[in-house]
VOZAVEX-97486 format. One record per residue: x, y, z of N, C-alpha, C in turn; residue in one letter. Coordinates in steps of 0.1 Angstrom, whole numbers, plus 5000, padded with zeros to 4 digits. Layout:
BEGIN
XYZXYZXYZa;...
% end
This chain:
BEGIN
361437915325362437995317363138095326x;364538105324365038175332365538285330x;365138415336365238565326365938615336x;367138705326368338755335367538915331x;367938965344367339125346368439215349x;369339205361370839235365371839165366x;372939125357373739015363374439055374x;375038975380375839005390377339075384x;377839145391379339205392380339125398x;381439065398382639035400383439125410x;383739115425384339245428385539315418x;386339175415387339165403387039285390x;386139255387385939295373385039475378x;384539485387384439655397385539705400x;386039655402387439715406388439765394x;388039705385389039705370388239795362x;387039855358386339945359386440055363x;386440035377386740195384387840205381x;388940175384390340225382390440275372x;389740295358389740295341389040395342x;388340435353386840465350386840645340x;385940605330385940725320384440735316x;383540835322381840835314381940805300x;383140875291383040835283383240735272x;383840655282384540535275383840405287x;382540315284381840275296381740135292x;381940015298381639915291380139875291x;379939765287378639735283378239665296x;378739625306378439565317378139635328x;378939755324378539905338376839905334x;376439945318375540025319374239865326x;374639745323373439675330373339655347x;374639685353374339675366376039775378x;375339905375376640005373377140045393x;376239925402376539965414377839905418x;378139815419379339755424380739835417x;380339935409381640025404381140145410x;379840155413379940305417380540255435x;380340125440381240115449382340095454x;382740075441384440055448384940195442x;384140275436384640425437384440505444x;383140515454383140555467384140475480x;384240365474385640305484386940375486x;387340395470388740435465388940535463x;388240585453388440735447386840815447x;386240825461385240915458385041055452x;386441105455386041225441387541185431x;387141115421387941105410387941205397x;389241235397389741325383389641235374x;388441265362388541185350389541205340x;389941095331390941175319390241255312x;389041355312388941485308389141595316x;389741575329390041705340388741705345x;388141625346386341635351386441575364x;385541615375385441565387384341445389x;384741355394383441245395382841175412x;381941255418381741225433380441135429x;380741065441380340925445379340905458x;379741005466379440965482378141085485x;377441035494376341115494376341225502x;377541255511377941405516378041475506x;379441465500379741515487378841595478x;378041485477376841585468376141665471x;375541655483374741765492375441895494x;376741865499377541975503377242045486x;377741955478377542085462376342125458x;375442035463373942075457373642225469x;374542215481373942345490374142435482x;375942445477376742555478376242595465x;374842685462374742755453375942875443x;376442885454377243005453378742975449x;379142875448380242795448380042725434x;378742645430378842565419377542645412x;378142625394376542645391376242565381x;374842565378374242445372374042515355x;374542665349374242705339375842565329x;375142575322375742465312376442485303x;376342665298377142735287378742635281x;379542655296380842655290381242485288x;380142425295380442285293379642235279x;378442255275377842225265378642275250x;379142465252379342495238380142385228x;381442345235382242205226381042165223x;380542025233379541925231378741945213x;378342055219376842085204377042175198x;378142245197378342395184379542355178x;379842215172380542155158380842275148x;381942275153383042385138382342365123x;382342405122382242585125380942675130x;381242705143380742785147380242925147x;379142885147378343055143377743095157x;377543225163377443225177375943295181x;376143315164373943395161373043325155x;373443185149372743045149373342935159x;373242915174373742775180372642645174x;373742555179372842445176371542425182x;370842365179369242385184369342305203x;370542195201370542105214371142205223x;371942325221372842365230372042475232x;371142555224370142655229369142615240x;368442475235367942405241368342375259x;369142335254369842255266370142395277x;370442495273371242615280370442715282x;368842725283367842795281366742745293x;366842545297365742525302366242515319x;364942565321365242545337366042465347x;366342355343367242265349368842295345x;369142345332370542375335370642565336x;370442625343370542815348370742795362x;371142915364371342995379370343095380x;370043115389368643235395369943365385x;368643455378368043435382366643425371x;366643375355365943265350365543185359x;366343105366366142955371364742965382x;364843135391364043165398362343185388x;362843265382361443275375360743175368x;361443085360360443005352359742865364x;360742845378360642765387358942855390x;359642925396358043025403356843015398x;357343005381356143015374355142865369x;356142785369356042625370355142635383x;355542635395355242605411353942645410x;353642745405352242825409350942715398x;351642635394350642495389351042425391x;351542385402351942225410351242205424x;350942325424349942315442349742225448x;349842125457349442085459347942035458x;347042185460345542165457345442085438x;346542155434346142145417346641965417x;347441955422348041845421346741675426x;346241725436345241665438343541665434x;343741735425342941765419343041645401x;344241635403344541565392344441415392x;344341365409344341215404342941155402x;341741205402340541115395341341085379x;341841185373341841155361342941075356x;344141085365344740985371344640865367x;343940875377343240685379342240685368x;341640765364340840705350341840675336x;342840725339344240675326344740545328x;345140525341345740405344344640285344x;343840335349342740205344342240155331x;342640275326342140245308343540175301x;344540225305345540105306345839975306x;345039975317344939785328343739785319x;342639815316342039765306342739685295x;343339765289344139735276344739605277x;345939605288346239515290346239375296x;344939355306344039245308343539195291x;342439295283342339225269343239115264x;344639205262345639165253346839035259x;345639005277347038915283348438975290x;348639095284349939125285350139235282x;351739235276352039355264353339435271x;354139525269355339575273354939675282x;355739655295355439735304355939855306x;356739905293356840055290356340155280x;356340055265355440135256353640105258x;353540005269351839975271351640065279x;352640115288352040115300352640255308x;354240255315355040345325355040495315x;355340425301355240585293354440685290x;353040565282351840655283351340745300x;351440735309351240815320351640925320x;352940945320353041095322353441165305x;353141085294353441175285351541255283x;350741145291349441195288349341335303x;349741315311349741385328350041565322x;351541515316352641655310351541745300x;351041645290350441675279349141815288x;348641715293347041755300347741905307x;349041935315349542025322349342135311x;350442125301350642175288349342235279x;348542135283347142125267347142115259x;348442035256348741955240347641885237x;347441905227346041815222346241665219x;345041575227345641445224346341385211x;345541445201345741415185347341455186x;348041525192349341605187350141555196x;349941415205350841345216351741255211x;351541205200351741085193353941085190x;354241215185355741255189356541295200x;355841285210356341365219357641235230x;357041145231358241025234359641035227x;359341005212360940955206361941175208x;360641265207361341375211362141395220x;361541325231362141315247362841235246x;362941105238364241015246365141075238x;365641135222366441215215366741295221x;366241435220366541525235367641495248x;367141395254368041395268368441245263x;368741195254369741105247371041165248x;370741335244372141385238372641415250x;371941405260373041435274374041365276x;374141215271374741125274376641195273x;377041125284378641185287379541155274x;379441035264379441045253378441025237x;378641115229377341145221377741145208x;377441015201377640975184377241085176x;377841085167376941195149375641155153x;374941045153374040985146372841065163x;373241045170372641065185372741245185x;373741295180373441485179372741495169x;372741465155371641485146370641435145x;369841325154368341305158368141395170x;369241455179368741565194368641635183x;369041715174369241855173367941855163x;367241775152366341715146364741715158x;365241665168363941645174363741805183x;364541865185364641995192363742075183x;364642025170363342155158362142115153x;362041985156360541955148360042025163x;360142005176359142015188359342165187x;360542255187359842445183359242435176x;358842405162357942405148356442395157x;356542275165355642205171354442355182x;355542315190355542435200355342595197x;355342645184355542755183353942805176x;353542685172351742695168350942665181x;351642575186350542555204350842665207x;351642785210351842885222351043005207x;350643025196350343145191348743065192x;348143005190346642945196346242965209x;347642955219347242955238347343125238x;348143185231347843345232346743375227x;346243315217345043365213343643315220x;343543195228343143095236343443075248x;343843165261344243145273343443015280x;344342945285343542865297343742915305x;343842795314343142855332344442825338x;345143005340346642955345347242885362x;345442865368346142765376346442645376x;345942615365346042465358346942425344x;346742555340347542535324349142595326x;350142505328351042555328351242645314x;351542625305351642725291351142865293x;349642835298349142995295350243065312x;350443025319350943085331352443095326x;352843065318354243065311354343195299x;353643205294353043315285352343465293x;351543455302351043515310352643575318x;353143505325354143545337353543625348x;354243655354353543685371353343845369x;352343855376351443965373352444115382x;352544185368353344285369354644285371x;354944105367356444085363356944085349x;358044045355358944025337358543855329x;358443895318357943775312359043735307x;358743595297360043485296360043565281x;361543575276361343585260360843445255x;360843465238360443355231361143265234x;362143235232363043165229363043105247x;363243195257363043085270361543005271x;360843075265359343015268359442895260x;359742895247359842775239360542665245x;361842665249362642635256362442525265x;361642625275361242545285360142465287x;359142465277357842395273358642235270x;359642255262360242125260360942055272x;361242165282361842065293361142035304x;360042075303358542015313358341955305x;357841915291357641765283358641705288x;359941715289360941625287360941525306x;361341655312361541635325360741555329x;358941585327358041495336357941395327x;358541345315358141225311359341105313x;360441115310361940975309361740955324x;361641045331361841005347360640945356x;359540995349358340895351358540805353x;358540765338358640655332359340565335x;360840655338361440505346361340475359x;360640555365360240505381359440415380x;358540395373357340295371357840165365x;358740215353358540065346360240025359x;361040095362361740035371361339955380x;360539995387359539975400359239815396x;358139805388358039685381358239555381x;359639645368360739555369361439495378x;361939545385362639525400361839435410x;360639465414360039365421359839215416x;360139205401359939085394361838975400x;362639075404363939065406363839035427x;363139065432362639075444361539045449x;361138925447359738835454359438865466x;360538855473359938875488359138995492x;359539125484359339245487358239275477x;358339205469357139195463355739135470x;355739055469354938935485354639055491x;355739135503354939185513354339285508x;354439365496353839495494352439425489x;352439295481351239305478350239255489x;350639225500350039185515349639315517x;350239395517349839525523348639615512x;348539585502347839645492346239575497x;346539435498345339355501344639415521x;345739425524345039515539344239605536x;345239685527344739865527343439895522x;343039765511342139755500341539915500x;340439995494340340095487340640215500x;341240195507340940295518342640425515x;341940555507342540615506344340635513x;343940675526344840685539346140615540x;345340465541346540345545347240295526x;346240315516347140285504348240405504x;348440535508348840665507349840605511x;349740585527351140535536351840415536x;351240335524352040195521353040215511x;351940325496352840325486353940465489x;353940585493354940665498356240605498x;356340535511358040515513358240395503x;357240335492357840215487358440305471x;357640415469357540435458359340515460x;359440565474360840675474362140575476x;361740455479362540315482363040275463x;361840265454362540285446362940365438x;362940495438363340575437365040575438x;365240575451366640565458367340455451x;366840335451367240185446367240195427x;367040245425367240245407367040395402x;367740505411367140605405367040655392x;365740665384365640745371366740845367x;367040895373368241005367369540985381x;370640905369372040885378373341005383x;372641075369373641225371373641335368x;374341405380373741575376375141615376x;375541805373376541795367376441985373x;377641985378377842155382379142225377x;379542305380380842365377381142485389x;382842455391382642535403383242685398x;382642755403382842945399383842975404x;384242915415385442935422386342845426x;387942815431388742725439387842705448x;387842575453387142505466387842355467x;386942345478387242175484386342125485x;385941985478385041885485385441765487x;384941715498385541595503386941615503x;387241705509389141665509390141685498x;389241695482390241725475389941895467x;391041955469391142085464390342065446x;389542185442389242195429388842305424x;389442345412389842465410388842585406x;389042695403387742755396387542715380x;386542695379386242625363386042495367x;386342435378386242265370384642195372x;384942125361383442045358383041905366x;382241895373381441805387380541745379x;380741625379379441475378379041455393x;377641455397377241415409376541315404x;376941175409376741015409375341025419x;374341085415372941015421373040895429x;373440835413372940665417373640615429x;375240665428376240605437375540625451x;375540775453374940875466373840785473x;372640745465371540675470372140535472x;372940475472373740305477374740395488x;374640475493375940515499375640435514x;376240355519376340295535376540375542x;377240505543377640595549376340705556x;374940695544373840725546372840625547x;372540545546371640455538372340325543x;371340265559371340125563371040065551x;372239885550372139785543371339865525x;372139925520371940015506371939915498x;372439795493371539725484370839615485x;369739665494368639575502367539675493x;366239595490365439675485364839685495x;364339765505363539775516362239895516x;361139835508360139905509359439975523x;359939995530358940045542360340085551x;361240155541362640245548362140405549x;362640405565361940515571363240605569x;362340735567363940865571364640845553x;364140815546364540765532364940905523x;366340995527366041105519367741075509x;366441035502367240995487367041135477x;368541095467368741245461368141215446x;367241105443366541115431365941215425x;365541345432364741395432365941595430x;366841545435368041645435367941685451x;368341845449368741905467369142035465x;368142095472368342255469368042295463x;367842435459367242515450366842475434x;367642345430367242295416366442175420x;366342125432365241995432363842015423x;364041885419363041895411361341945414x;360842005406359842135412358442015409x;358941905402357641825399356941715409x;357941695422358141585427357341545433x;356041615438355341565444354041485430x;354141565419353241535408354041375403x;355241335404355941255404355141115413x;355341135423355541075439353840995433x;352841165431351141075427351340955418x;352141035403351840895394352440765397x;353740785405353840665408353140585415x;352740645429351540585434351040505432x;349940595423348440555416349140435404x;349840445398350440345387350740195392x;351440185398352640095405351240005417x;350840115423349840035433348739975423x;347840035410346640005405347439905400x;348139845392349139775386349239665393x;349639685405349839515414348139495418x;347439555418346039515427345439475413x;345539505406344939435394346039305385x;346839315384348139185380348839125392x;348539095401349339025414349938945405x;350138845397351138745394351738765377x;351738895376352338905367353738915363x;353938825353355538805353356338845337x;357638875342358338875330358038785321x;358238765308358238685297359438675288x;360538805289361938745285362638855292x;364138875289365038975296364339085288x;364339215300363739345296364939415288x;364839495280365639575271366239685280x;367339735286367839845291367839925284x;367740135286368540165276369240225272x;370140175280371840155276372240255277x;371640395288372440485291373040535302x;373840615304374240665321373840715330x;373440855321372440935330370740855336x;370540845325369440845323369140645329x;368640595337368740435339367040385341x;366940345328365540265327365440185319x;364240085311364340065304363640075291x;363940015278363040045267362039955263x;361939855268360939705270361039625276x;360039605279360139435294358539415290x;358639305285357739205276357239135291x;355939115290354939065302353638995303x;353338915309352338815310351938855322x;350238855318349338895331348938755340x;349338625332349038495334349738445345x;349538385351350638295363351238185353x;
% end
C-alpha cells in the first residue's frame, strides 16, 4: 500500500504561492509541505511586506540579527494581539481570557517579567534536576512500548509522542495524574489561537479552554500554598515561592504562566517525536543507519547519548515543531537591506531559516549525524527556549527506546497533519509494529 506523507511541490505552483503569499490566506498544499515556498521566498522576497503591512523573513541571518537585537525588537504581544482577541466591544478591565493569556506568559514579554519568571523556571531545569528525571523517563516510555507491543500498534501521537511530555510537564507542575486527562485538547486550543488566521469557532474553544485551565489552576496553586513542594523540583511551588527576598509574580502572572509551561513543553514535544517518527518512515536510508548505530551503542549510556544528540537536533532543524515567531520593532531599522519602520510587525520563518543553504550544507537532505547543526528550533537569545535541554532528553530517550524496540515499524495509512503554520506536526499516524 502506498502512503503519501509529503507530496512533492511543483517549482511552478512555489512560485505562485509566494508571490500571493498571505499567512492569512494559505492554501491547503503549503500547510502539507510548506518548504519549496518558504524557498522561493528566501530566493525572491526574503523580507516580504505582507498585505497586512507585516514583515515576513525567511533567511537565517535575518532572524538571528532580530533575535540579537533585543533592544530594537520586542517580543511583548500587547499591540499585535489586542485586535486579534478583544472583539468589540471592548472592555479594557475584563480582556479576553486568550489575550491576557497570551500577553502575560513568558514567551511573549520583555525583561523585565520575561527576566523573572525565566529565572524562576531555570532554577528547576538544572541540569542536575534535569538528569535526575530520566529513570522515570524511561520508566514512561517503556510503559508506553508496553502498551503498544500488546495492542500491535496504535497511533503514534495519541499512544505515544503526546503522553510524554504532557506526563514530564505534569510531574514538573504536580498536577495530579487523575487531573491530566484535559490538559492536551487545553494546549492544542490555546496555541491553536495563535494561528496567523483564527475562526469564531477556534477563539471561542482558546478563550473556553483558557478559563476552564484558570478554574483548573487556581485550586492546584491554593493546595501548593498550603502544601509546598520541593522548589528544586516543583516548578509551581518556586513560582509561588519567587526568589528569596525578591519580588514575586502577581496572581494573574503566576496563573498565566503555569499555562504556558503546560503548553510550551507539551505541542513542541510532541511534535519532535511524532515528527521524528514520521519522517524516518519517509527516509529509509537514514533510518537504516540510525538503527545500525543504535545496535552498536546497545545499552551503553555514552555512545547512545552521542548517536541520538545530533540526530534528535537534525530533526529538529528538518521539521521544526514551531515554524514561527513574531517581534515588533520599537524603533525604524533595517534588516536584510530593507528599511522598517518603528511599529512594524516581524514573522520570523523558523522553518524557512533551518532550510536556509546560506547556513545549512545540502538543507533538504535529512542528515542525522550533521555536525555544527545550530538550528533555530529552539529560538536565539534571551527568549530561547529555557526548556531545551529537558526537550533534547525526551526526545532522546523516546525516539531512541522507540526504534530499539519497533525496528520495522511502519505506517499503516497517510498520517493526519494539523493543518497549522505555526505550529507543524501531526494529529495521527496510525502504525503497525509488524513488518
Amino acid at each position: 500500500m502506498s502512503i503519501t506523507i509529503t507530496p512533492p511541490m511543483s517549482p511552478e505552483r512555489a512560485q505562485a504561492i509566494a508571490q500571493a503569499f498571505d499567512l492569512r490566506e494559505l492554501p491547503a498544499d503549503f500547510y502539507t509541505n510548506p518548504y519549496p515556498v518558504y524557498a522561493a521566498l528566501r530566493q525572491s522576497q526574503p523580507v516580504r511586506q505582507m498585505p497586512d503591512g507585516s514583515y515576513f523573513l525567511s533567511r537565517y541571518a535575518d532572524l538571528v540579527a532580530v533575535y540579537r537585537d533585543a533592544q530594537s525588537f520586542s517580543a511583548d504581544k500587547r499591540v499585535e494581539f489586542a485586535p486579534k482577541y478583544n472583539i468589540a466591544p471592548y472592555d479594557a478591565s475584563n480582556p479576553a481570557p486568550l489575550f491576557e493569556h497570551h500577553t502575560t506568559s513568558l514567551v511573549f514579554n520583555d525583561p523585565p517579567l520575561h527576566t523573572r519568571v525565566r529565572k524562576l523556571i531555570m532554577g528547576a531545569l538544572t541540569r542536575r534536576a534535569i538528569a535526575e528525571m530520566e529513570p522515570g523517563l524511561i520508566t514512561l516510555v517503556d510503559s508506553l512500548l508496553d502498551q503498544l507491543e500488546a495492542r500491535g500498534g496504535g497511533d503514534l501521537i495519541e499512544d505515544f509522542a503526546s503522553a510524554i511530555p504532557v506526563e514530564i510537564i505534569g510531574n514538573l507542575l504536580g498536577v495530579p495524574h487523575a487531573d491530566r486527562g484535559p490538559l492536551r485538547a487545553w494546549s492544542l486550543a490555546i496555541l491553536g489561537a495563535l494561528e496567523p488566521k483564527l475562526s469564531a469557532e477556534q477563539h471561542a474553544l482558546g478563550n473556553r479552554a483558557v478559563s476552564d485551565m484558570l478554574a483548573y489552576l487556581r485550586t492546584l496553586v491554593s493546595e501548593r500554598r498550603r502544601r509546598p513542594g520541593d522548589p528544586e523540583h516543583d516548578v509551581l511551588t518556586r513560582l509561588i515561592q519567587g526568589e528569596a527576598g525578591g519580588e514575586q509574580l502577581s496572581e494573574v502572572e503566576l496563573l498565566q504562566n503555569c499555562i504556558f509551561i503546560l503548553n510550551a513543553g507539551h505541542e513542541t514535544t510532541t511534535n519532535l517525536i511524532g515528527n521524528a517518527l514520521v519522517c524516518l518512515q519517509e527516509h529509509p536510508a537514514a533510518k537504516a543507519t540510525l538503527l545500525r548505530g543504535l545496535q552498536a551503542a546497545g545499552d551503553e549510556a555514552t555512545a547512545l547519548e552521542a548517536l541520538l544528540t545530533p540526530a534528535v537536533d537534525e530533526f529538529l532543524r528538518f521539521e521544526s515543531s514551531n515554524q514561527l515567531g513574531n517581534r515588533r520593532a520599537l524603533k525604524a531599522c533595517e534588516v536584510g537591506g530593507v528599511y522598517l519602520p518603528e511599529g512594524a510587525l516581524v514573522t520570523l520563518c523558523i522553518g524557512a531559516a533551518n532550510r536556509d543553504p546560506a547556513q545549512f550544507n545540502n538543507p533538504d537532505t535529512l542528515q542525522l549525524d550533521r555536525a555544527d547543526n545550530r538550528h533555530l528550533a529552539f529560538g536565539f537569545g534571551i527568549h530561547q527556549c529555557a526548556g531545551l535541554s529537558l526537550a533534547r532528553l525526551e526526545g532522546r530517550v523516546a525516539i531512541g527506546r522507540f526504534l530499539k524496540r519497533f525496528p520495522d515499524y511502519r505506517l499503516t495509512e497517510s498520517p493526519t497533519r494539523g493543518g497549522r503554520a505555526r505550529f507543524r506536526g501531526f494529529l495521527h499516524a496510525q502504525f503497525s509494529i509488524k513488518s
